[in-house]
NUFI-698236 format. One record per residue (C-alpha): y, x, z; residue number from 1. Coordinates in steps of 0.05 Angstrom, whole numbers. Layout:
{y=Y	x=X	z=Z	nr=NUM}
...
This chain:
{y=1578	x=1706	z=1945	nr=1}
{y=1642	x=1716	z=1982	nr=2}
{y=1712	x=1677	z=1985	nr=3}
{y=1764	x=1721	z=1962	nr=4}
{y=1831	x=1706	z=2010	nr=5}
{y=1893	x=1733	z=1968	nr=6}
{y=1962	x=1723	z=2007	nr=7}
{y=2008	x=1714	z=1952	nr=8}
{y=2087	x=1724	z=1968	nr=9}
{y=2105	x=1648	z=1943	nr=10}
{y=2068	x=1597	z=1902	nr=11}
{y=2096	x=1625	z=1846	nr=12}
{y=2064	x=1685	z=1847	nr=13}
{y=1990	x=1652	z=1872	nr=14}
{y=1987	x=1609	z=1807	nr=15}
{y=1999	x=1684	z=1768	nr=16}
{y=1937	x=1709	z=1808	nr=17}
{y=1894	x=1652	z=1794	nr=18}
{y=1902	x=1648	z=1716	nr=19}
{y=1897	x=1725	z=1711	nr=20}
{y=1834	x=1725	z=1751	nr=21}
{y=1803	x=1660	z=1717	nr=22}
{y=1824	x=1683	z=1648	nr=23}
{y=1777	x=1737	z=1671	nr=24}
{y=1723	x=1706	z=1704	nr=25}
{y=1737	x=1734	z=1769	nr=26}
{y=1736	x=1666	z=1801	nr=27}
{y=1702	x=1607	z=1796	nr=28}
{y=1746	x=1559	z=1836	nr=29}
{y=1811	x=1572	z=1878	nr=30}
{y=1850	x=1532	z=1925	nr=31}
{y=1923	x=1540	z=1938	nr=32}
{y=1960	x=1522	z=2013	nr=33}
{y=2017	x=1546	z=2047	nr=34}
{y=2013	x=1564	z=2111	nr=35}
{y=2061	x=1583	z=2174	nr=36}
{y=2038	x=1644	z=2206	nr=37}
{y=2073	x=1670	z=2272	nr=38}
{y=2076	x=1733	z=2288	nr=39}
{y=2087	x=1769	z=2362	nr=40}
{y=2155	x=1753	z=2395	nr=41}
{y=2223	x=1784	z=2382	nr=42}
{y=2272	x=1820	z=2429	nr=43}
{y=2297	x=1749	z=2457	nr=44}
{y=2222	x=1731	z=2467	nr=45}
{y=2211	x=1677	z=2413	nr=46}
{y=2157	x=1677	z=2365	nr=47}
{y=2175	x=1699	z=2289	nr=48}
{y=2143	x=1652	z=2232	nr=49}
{y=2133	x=1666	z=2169	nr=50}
{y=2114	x=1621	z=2108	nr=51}
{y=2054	x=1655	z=2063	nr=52}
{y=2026	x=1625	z=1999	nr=53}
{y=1940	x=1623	z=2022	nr=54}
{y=1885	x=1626	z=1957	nr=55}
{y=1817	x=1625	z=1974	nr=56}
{y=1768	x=1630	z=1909	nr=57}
{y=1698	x=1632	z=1904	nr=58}
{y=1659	x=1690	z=1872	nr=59}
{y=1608	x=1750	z=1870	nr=60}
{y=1621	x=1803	z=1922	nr=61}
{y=1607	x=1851	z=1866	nr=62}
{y=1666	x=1828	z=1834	nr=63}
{y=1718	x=1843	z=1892	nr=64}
{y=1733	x=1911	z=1873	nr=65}
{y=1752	x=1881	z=1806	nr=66}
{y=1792	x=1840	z=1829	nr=67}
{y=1826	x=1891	z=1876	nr=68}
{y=1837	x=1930	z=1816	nr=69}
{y=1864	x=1865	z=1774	nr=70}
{y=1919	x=1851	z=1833	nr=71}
{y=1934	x=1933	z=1838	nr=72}
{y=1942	x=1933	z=1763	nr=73}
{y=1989	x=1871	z=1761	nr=74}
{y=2024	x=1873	z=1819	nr=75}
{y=2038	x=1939	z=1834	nr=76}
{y=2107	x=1922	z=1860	nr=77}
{y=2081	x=1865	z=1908	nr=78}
{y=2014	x=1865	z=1916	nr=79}
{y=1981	x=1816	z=1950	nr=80}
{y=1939	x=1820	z=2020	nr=81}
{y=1865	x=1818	z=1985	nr=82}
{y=1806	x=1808	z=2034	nr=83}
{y=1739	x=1774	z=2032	nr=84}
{y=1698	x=1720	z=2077	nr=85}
{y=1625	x=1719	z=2061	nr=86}
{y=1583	x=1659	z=2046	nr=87}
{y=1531	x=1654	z=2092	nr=88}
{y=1497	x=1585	z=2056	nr=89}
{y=1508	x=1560	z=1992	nr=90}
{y=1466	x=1502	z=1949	nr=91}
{y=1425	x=1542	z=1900	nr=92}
{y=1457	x=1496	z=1852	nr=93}
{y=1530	x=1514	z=1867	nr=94}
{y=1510	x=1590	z=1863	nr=95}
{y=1478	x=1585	z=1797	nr=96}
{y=1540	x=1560	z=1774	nr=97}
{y=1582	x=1607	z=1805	nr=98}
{y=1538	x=1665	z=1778	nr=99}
{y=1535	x=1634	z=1703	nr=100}
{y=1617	x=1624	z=1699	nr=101}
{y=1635	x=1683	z=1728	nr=102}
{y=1645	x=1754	z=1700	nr=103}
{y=1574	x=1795	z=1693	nr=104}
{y=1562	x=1854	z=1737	nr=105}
């Protein structure tokens, strides 16, 4: 079980990603926050921010190469930053569910 951490370009663009990938049954659940990221300093020393559109969803790690594929398929203009945080723990009840609503492997 992983959560999948897509960086989507606006919020937009993140709501796409999560019906594509639930219509699918790529993800179970997904949460959607937007976040200021800062970056090193310019040439007059002060940091550069950024705002970037954050989903985390839970799923199978089997299913991250799908969903790599999904993103790379749709989004071939602006793909997304795609990476994965595994779940260490999870209730045994929570993971049957996640492995009974999400796609087979």
């Amino acid at each position: 079980m992983i959560l999948a951490h897509i960086i989507a370009k606006d919020k937009t663009q993140a709501l796409q990603i999560i019906n594509l990938l639930m219509d699918k049954n790529l993800l179970l659940q997904a949460a959607v926050s937007e976040k200021t990221v800062y970056e090193k300093k310019n040439a007059e020393g002060q940091l550069i921010s950024t705002k970037q559109t954050l989903i985390i969803g839970k799923t199978k790690a089997l299913l991250f190469k799908t969903i790599n594929d999904v993103l790379k398929k749709n989004f071939s203009t602006n793909m997304p930053m795609l990476y994965s945080v595994p779940i260490v723990y999870m209730d045994e009840e929570l993971a049957t569910i996640l492995r009974e609503n999400t796609a087979k492997v």
